[in-house]
BALUM-998047 format. One record per residue (C-alpha): x, y, z. Coordinates in Angstrom, 2 decimals, always signed. Example, Ala and Ser with C-alpha at 12.3 -4.5 7.8 and 13.67 -1.06 7.14 Angstrom:
# BALUM-998047
ROMAR, X, Y, Z
ROMAR, +12.30, -4.50, +7.80
ROMAR, +13.67, -1.06, +7.14
# end
This chain:
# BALUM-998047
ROMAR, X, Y, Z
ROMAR, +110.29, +34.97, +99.40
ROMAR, +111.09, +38.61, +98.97
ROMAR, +108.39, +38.67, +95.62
ROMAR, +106.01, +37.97, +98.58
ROMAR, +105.57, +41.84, +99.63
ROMAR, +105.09, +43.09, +96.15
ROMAR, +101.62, +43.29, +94.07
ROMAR, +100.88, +41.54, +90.73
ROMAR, +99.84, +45.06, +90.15
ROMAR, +103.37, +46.48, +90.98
ROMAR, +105.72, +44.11, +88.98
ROMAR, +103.45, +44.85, +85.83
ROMAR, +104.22, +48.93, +86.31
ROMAR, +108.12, +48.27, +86.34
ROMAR, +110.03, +49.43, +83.77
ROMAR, +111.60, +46.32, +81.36
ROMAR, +114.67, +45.16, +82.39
ROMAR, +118.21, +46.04, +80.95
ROMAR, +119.23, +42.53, +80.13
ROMAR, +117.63, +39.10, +79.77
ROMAR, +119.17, +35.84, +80.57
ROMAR, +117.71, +32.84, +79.50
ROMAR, +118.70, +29.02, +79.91
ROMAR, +117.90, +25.31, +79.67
ROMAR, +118.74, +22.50, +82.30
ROMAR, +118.66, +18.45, +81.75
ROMAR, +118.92, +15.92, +84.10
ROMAR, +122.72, +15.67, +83.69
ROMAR, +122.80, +19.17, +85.34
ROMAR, +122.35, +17.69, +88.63
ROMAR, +124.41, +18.54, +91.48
ROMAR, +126.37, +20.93, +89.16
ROMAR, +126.77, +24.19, +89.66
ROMAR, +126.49, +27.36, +86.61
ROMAR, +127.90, +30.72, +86.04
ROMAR, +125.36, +32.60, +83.25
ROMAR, +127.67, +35.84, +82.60
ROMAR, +126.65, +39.00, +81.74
ROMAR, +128.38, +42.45, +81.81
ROMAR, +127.52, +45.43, +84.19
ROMAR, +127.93, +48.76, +82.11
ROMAR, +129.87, +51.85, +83.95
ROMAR, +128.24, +54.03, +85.96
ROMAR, +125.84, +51.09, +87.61
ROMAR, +125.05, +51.90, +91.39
ROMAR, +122.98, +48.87, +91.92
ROMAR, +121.79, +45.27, +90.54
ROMAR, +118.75, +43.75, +90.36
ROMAR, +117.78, +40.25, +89.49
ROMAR, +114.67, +38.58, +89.04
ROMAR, +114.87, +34.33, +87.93
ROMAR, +112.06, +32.61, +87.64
ROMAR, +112.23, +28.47, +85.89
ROMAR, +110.06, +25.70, +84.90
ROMAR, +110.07, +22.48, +86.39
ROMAR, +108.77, +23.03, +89.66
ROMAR, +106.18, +20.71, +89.88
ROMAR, +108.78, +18.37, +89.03
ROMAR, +110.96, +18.65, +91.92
ROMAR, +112.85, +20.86, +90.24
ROMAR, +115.26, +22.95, +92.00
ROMAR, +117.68, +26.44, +91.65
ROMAR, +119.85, +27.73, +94.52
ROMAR, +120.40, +31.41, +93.24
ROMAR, +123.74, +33.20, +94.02
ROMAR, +126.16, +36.33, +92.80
ROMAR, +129.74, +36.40, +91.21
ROMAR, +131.29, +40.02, +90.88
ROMAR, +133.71, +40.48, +87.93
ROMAR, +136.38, +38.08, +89.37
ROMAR, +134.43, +35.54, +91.20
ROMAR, +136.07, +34.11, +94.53
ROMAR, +139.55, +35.44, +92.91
ROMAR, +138.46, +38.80, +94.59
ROMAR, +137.93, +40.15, +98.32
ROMAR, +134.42, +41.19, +97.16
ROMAR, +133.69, +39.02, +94.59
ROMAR, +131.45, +36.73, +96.24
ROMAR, +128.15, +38.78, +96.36
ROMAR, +125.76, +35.94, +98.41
ROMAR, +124.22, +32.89, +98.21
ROMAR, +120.42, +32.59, +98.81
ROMAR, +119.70, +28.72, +98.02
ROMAR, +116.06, +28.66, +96.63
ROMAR, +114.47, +30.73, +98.83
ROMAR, +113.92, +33.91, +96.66
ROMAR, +113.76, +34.76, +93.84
ROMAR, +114.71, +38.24, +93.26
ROMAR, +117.24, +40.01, +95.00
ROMAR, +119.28, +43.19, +94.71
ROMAR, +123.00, +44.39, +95.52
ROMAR, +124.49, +48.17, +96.09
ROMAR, +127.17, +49.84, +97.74
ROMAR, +124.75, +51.25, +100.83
ROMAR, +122.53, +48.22, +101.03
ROMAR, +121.76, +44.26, +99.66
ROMAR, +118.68, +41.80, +99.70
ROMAR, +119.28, +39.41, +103.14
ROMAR, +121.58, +36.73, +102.04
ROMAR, +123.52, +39.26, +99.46
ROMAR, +126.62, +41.45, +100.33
ROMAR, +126.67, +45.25, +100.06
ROMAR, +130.06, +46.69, +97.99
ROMAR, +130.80, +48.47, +95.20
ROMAR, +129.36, +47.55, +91.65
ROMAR, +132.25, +47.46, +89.28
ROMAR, +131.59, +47.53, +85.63
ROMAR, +132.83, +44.22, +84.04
ROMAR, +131.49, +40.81, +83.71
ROMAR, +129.21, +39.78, +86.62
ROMAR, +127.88, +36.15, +86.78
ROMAR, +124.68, +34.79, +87.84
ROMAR, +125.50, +31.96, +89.97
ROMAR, +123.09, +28.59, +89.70
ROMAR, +123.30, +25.71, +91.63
ROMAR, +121.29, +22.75, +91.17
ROMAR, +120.43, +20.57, +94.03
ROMAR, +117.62, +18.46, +92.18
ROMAR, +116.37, +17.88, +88.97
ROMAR, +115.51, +14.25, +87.64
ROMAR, +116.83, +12.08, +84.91
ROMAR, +114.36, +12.75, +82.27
ROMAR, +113.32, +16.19, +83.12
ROMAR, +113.87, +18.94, +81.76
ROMAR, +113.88, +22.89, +83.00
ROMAR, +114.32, +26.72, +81.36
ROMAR, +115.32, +29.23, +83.47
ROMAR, +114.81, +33.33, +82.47
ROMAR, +116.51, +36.20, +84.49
ROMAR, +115.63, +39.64, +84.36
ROMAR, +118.24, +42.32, +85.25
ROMAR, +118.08, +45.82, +85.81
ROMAR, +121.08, +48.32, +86.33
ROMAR, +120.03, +51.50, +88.07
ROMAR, +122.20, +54.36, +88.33
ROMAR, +122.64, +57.06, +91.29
ROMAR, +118.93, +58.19, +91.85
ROMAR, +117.21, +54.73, +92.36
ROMAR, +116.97, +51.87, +94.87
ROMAR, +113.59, +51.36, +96.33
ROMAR, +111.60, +51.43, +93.45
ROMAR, +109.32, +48.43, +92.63
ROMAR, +111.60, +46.33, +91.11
ROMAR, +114.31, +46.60, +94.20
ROMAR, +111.59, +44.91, +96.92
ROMAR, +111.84, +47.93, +99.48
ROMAR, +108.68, +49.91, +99.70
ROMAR, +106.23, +48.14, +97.67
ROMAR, +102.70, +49.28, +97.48
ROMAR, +101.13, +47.10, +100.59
ROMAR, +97.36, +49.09, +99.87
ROMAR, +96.26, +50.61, +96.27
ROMAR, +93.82, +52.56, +97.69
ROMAR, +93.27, +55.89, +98.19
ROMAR, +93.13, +57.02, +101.56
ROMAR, +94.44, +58.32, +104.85
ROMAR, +97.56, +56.91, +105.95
ROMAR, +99.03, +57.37, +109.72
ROMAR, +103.08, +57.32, +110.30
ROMAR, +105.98, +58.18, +112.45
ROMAR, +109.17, +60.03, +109.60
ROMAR, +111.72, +59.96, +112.60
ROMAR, +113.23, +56.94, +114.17
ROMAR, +116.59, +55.81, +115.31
ROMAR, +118.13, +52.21, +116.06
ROMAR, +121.32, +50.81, +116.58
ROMAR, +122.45, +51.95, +112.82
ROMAR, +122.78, +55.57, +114.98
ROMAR, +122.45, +56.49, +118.20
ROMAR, +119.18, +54.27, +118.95
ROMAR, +119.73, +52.67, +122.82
ROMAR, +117.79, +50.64, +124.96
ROMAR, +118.36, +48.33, +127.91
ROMAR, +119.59, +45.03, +127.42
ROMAR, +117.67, +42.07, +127.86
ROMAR, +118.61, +41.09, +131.52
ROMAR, +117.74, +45.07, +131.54
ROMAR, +121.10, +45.75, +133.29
ROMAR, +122.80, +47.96, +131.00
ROMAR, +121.56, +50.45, +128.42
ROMAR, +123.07, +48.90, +124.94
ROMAR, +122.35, +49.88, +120.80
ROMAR, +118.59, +48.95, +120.27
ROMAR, +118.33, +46.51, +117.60
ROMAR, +116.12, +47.13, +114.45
ROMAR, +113.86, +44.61, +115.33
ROMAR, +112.69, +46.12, +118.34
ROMAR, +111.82, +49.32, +116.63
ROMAR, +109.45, +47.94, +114.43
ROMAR, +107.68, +45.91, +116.60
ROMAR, +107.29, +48.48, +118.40
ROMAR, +105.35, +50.44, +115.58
ROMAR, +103.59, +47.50, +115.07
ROMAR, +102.17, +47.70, +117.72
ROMAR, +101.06, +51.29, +117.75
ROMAR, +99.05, +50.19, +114.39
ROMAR, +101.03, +52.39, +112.19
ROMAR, +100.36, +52.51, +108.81
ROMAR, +103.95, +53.58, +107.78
ROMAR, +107.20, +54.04, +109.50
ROMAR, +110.66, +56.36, +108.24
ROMAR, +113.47, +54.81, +109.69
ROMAR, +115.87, +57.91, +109.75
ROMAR, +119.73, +57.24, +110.73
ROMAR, +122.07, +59.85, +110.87
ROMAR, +124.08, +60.16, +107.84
ROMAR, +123.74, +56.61, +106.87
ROMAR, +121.90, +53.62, +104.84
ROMAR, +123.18, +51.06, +106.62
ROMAR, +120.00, +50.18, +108.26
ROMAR, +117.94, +49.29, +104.38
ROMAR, +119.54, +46.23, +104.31
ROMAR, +117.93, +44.76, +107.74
ROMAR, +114.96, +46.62, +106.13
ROMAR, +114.61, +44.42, +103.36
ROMAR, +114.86, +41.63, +105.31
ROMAR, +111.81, +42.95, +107.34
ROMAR, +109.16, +43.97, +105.05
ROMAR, +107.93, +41.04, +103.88
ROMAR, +107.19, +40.26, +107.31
ROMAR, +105.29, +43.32, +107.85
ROMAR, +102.83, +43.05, +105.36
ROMAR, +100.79, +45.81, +106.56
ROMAR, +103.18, +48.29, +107.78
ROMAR, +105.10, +50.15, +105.22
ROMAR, +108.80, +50.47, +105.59
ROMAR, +110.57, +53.42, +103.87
ROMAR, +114.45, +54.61, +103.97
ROMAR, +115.57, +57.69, +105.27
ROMAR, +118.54, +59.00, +106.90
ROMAR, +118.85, +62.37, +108.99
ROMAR, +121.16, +64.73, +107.64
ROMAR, +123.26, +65.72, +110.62
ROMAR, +125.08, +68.78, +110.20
ROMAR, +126.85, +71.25, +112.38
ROMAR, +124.26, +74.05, +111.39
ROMAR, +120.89, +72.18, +111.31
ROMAR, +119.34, +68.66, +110.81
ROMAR, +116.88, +66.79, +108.45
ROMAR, +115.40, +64.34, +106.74
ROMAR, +116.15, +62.76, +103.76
ROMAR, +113.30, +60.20, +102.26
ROMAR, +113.27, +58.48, +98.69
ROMAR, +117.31, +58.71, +97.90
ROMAR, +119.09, +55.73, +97.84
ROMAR, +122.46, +56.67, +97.11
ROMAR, +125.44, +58.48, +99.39
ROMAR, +125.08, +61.78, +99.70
ROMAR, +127.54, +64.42, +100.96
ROMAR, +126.01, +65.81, +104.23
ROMAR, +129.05, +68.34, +105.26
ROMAR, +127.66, +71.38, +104.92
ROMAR, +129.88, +73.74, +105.19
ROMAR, +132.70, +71.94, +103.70
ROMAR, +134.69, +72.95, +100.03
ROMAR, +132.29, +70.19, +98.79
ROMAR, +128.88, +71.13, +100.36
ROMAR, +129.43, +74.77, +101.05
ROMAR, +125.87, +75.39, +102.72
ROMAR, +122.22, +74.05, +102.50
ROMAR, +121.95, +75.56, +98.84
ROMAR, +124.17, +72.72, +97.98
ROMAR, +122.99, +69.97, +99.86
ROMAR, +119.33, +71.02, +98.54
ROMAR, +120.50, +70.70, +94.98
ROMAR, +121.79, +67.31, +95.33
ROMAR, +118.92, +66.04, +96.61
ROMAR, +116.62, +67.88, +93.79
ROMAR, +119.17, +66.15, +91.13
ROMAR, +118.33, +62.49, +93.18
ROMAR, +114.29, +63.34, +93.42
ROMAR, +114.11, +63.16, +97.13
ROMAR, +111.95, +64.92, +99.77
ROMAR, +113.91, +67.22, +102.65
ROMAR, +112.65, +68.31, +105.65
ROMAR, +114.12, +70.09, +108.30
ROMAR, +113.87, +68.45, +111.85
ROMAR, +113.56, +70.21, +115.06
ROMAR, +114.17, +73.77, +113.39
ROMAR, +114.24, +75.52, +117.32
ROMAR, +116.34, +73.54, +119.51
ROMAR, +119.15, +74.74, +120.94
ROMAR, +122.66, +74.41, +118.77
ROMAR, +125.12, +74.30, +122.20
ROMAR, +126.63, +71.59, +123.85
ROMAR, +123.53, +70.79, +125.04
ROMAR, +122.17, +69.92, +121.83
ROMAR, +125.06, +70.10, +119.08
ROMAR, +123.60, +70.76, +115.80
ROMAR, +119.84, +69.96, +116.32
ROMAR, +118.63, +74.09, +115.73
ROMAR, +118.75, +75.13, +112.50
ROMAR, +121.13, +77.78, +111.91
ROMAR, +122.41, +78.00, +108.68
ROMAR, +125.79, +80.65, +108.35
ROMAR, +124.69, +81.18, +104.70
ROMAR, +121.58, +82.56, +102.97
ROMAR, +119.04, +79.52, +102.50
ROMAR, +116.56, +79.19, +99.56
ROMAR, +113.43, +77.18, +101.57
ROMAR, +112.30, +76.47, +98.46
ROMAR, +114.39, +73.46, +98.54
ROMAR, +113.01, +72.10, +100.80
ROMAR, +109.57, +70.74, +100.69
ROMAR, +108.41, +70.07, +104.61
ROMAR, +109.10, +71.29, +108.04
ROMAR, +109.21, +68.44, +111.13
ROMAR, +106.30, +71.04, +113.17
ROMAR, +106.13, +68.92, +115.85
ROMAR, +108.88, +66.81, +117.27
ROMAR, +108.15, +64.43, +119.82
ROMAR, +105.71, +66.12, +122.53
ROMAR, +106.75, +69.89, +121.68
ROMAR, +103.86, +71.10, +120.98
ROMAR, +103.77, +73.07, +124.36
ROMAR, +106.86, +74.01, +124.63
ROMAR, +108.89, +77.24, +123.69
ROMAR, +110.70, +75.18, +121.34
ROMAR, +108.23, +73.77, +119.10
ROMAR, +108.98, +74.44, +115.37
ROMAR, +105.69, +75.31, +114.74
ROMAR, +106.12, +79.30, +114.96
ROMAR, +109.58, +78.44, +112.19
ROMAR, +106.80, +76.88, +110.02
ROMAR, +104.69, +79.69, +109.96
ROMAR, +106.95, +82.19, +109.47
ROMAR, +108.30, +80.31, +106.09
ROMAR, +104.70, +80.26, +105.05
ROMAR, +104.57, +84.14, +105.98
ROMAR, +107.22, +84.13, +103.12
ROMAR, +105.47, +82.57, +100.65
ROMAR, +106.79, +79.58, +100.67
ROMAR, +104.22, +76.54, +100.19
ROMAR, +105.57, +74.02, +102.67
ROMAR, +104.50, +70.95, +104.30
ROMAR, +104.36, +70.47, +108.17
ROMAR, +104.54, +67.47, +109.76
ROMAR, +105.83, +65.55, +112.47
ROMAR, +108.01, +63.04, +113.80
ROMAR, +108.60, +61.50, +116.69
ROMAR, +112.50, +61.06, +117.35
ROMAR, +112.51, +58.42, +119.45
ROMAR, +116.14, +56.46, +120.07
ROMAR, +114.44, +53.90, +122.19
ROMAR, +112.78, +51.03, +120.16
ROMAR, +111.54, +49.23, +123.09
ROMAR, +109.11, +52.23, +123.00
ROMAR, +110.22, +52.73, +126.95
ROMAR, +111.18, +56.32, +126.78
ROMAR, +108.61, +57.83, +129.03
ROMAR, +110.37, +61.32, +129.88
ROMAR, +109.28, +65.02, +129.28
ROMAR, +112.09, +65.01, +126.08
ROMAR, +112.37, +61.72, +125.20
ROMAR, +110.83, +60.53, +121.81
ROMAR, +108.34, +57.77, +121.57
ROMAR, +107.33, +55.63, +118.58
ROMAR, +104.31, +57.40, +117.11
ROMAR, +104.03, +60.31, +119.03
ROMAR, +103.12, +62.31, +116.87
ROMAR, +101.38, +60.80, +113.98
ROMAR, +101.79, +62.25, +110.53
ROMAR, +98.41, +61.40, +109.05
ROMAR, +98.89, +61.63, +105.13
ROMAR, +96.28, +61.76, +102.42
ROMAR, +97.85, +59.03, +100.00
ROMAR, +96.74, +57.59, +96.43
ROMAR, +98.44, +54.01, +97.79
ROMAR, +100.39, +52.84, +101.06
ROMAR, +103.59, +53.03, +99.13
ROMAR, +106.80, +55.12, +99.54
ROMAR, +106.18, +57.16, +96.24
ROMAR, +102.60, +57.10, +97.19
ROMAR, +103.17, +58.49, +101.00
ROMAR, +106.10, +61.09, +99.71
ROMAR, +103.69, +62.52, +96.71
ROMAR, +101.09, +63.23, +99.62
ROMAR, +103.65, +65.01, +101.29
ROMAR, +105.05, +67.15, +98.38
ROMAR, +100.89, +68.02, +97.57
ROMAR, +100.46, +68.96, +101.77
ROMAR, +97.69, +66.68, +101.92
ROMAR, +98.62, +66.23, +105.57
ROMAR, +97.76, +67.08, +108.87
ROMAR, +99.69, +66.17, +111.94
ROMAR, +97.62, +64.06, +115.62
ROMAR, +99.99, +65.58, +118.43
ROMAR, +99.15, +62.82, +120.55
ROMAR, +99.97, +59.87, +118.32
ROMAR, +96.23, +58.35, +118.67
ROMAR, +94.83, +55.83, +116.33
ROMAR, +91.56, +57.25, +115.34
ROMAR, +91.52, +60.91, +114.97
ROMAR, +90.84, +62.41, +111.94
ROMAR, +90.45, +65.84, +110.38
ROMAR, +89.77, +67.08, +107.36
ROMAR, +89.40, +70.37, +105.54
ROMAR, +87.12, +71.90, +102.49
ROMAR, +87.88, +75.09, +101.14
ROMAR, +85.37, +76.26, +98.37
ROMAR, +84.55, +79.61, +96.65
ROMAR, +81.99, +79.78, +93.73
ROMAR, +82.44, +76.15, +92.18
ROMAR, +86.17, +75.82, +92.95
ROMAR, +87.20, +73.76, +96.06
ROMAR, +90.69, +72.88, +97.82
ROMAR, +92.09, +71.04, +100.45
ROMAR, +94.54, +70.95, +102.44
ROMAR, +97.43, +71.80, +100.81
ROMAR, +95.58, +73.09, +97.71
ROMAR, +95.26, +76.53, +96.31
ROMAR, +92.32, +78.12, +95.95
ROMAR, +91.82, +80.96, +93.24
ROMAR, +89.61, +83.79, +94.86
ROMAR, +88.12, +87.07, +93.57
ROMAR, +88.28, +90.06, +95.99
ROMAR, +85.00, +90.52, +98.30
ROMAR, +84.36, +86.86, +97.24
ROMAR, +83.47, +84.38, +100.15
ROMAR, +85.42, +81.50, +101.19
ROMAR, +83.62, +78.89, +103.13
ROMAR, +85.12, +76.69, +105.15
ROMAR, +84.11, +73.21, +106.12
ROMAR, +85.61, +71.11, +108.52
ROMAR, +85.05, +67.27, +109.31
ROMAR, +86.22, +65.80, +112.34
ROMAR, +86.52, +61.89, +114.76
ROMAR, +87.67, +61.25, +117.94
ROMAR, +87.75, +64.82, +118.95
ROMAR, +84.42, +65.28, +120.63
ROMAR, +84.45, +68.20, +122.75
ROMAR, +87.05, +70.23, +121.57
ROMAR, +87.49, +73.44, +119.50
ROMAR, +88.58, +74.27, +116.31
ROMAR, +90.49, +77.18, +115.40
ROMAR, +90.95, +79.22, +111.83
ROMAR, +94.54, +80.77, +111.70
ROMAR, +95.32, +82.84, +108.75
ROMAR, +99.39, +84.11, +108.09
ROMAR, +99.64, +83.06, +111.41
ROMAR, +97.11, +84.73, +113.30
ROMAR, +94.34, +83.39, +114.97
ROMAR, +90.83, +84.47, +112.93
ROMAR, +88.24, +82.49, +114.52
ROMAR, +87.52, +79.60, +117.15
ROMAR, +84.14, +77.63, +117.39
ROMAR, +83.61, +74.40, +119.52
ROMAR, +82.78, +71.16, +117.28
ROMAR, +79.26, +70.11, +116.70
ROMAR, +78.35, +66.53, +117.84
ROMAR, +78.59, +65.51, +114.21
ROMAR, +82.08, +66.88, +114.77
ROMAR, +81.62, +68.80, +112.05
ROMAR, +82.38, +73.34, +112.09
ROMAR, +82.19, +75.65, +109.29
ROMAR, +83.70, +78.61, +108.96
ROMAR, +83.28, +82.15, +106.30
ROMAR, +86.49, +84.19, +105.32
ROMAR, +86.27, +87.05, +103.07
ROMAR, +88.81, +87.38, +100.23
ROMAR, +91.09, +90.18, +99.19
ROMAR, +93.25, +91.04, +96.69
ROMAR, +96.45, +89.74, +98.72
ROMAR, +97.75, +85.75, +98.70
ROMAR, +97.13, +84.31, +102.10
ROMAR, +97.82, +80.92, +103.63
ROMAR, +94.46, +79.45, +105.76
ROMAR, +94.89, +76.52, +108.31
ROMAR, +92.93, +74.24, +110.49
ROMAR, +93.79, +73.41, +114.03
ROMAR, +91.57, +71.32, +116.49
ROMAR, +92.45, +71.91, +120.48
ROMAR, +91.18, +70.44, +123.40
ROMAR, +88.75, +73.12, +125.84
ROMAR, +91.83, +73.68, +127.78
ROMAR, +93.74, +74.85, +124.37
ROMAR, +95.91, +71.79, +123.38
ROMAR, +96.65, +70.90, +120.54
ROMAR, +95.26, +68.17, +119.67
ROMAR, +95.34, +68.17, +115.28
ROMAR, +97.61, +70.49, +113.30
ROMAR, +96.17, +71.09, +110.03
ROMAR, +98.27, +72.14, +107.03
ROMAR, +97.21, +75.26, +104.85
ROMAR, +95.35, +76.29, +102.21
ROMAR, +96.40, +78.35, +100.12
ROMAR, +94.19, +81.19, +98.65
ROMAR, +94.72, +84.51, +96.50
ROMAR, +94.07, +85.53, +93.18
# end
């Protein structure tokens, strides 16, 4: 059942729903089938329904399906058929519960379709459906079964934001492994699976159509959360989109998206997070689009992270790490992180370029395992990036002056002349360094203690600067990319 993947917890939190169906069934209702009606307002992107009944331990039984405003009278009409093996399901232009059809929500009279396969003579049943109506800017809320909370806890979370499958350019051989073919979903997640992942972003290019098989997936992994996301491919830049449900009008450029300004806004109006990909590749032929190179002025402010580290970069003139910096340089507060790119999702890319599931690991300090949860501890910077994808390292930061404090991501009031200390906590990094860059330029390096612990002292002035963390093997690899703190008066 698709209720499976979501708390008691969760289902309590979501907001009441728009309409309320209720019913009763006798024994005569046997082998009949029902249409409950109820009218979808304008301006609905998506429908959710929720039908729970007595008479269960009776035998009891309701097949659940979906009637659009003209029934079977109408190409779309039929919206799916699940028999009784869920009980809440949801419908949308870009996506649908397994079972249900994607299309277009039309305002008009929809029907709740019933069918019942068993109910005895003398028995007697009441049926309730909840329905919700959600406009533009939702579609993996709670109620919607994409993305529920799979921990409430508070904690560190490890994920990959940057994955394709067949629903984009995703490829991998076939399964006589003659041929190199579109790489089903499947294998993508099992793949992260596998790596232990706390979290995955599967990130299409321009499209949704991948939430659907989505849906159908999550309740199956009950420990690794799934969350939407498409990459916004544009002729002057890529990146990600997480949190928006709804099309959105990538052609920057165009009369209708005239540059990233635009684009920016639209997502701001839909309360999503975007973060430019792979800021310092190349936009040629040999890479069309991937650099970012906007034609018009761009406010950074709308945007709230920067992909770092894509795939194994870290080491290579291309990295986006020095594009990062510079942004903070301008004041901007904004989030690095990392993804991993990988279009293979039998995890057998193995090449210098070539992305691989996990590699790197964004590691993000979350209140739950949920979308909202992971995408809030984004926003806040509460992040910190494992180049090498591993399973176990950790690294934390503690910036206090007087009897303030910050972490990563925090800012941190200071006087000038006043003393910033600088605490670090480390695992699974024995043996390396750890190095103090401030606007960019190394301050300080010390190796790690055998607690895997180093502190560090930074004097204040009267200017705002940006602080970070880095841990790097003794040869100087990266190993952890920290995010900033921020401190000033």
């Amino acid at each position: 059942m698709l209720l499976a993947c979501t708390s008691a917890a969760t289902l309590a939190t979501e907001r009441a729903p728009d309409v309320v169906l209720h019913g009763d069934l006798t024994g005569k209702d046997i082998h009949t089938y029902r249409e409950v009606p109820f009218d979808v307002p304008a301006g609905t992107r998506r429908i959710t329904i929720d039908v729970t009944y007595t008479g269960r331990e009776q035998r009891t039984t309701i097949d659940l399906g979906l009637l659009g405003p003209d029934g079977f009278a109408e190409q779309d009409g039929f919206r799916g058929w699940s028999g009784g093996s869920k009980r809440r399901f949801t419908v949308s232009a870009t996506d649908a519960t397994a079972s249900f059809l994607p299309g277009a929500i039309h305002a008009g009279r929809w029907k709740l379709l019933l069918g019942i396969p068993n109910i005895r003579p003398t028995s007697t049943a009441e049926f309730t459906a909840d329905v919700w109506f959600s406009g533009d800017d939702e579609g993996f809320g709670p109620e919607h079964g994409l993305s529920p909370p799979l921990k409430v806890a508070d904690g560190w979370y490890r994920g990959d934001l940057h994955m394709h499958t067949a629903h984009s350019d995703g490829g991998c051989l076939n399964h006589g492994g003659t041929a190199k073919v579109p790489c089903p979903l499947f294998l993508t997640t099992e793949s992260a699976a596998k790596r232990g992942l706390d979290f995955i972003a599967i990130s299409e290019h321009n499209t949704m159509s991948q939430v659907s098989e989505m849906r159908e997936l999550q309740p199956y992994y009950d420990t690794m959360l799934m969350i939407p996301a498409r990459e916004i491919t544009t002729f002057e830049g890529h990146a990600n989109l997480f949190g928006v449900a709804r099309p959105l009008d990538f052609r920057v450029g165009s009369a209708t998206v005239p540059d990233w300004n635009a684009l920016t806004a639209d997502v701001a109006s839909a309360h999503g997070l975007i973060s430019i990909n792979h800021p310092r590749r190349p936009n040629d032929e040999t890479c069309m689009g991937c650099g970012f190179t906007p034609k018009k002025p761009v406010d950074m402010h709308g945007f709230q992270a920067i992909e770092a580290i894509n795939g194994r970069d870290t080491e290579r003139k291309d990295t986006g790490i020095p594009f990062w910096e510079a942004q903070l340089n301008q004041g901007v507060h904004i989030t690095g992180i990392g993804g991993g790119d990988s279009h293979d999702g039998s995890d057998g890319a193995r090449d210098e370029f070539a992305g691989v599931i996990g590699t790197p690991t964004t590691v993000v300090h979350a209140r739950e395992l949920s979308m909202e949860g992971i995408l809030d501890g984004i926003r806040a910077g509460h992040v910190f990036v494992d180049a090498e994808g591993t399973k176990d390292r950790m690294l934390d930061v503690t910036a206090t002056t007087g009897d303030a404090s910050a972490h990563m991501g925090d800012a941190l009031k200071t006087a000038k002349g006043g003393k910033v200390h600088v605490a670090v906590s480390t695992a699974g990094v024995a043996g390396a360094q750890v190095v103090m860059t401030v606007d960019g330029k190394r301050k300080a390096t010390q190796p790690l203690g055998t607690d895997g612990a180093a502190a560090f002292d930074w004097k204040a002035d009267t200017a705002q600067h940006w602080l970070r963390i880095d841990v790097r093997a003794a040869d100087g690899k990266l190993l952890l990319l920290g995010n900033p703190v921020y401190v000033g008066p």
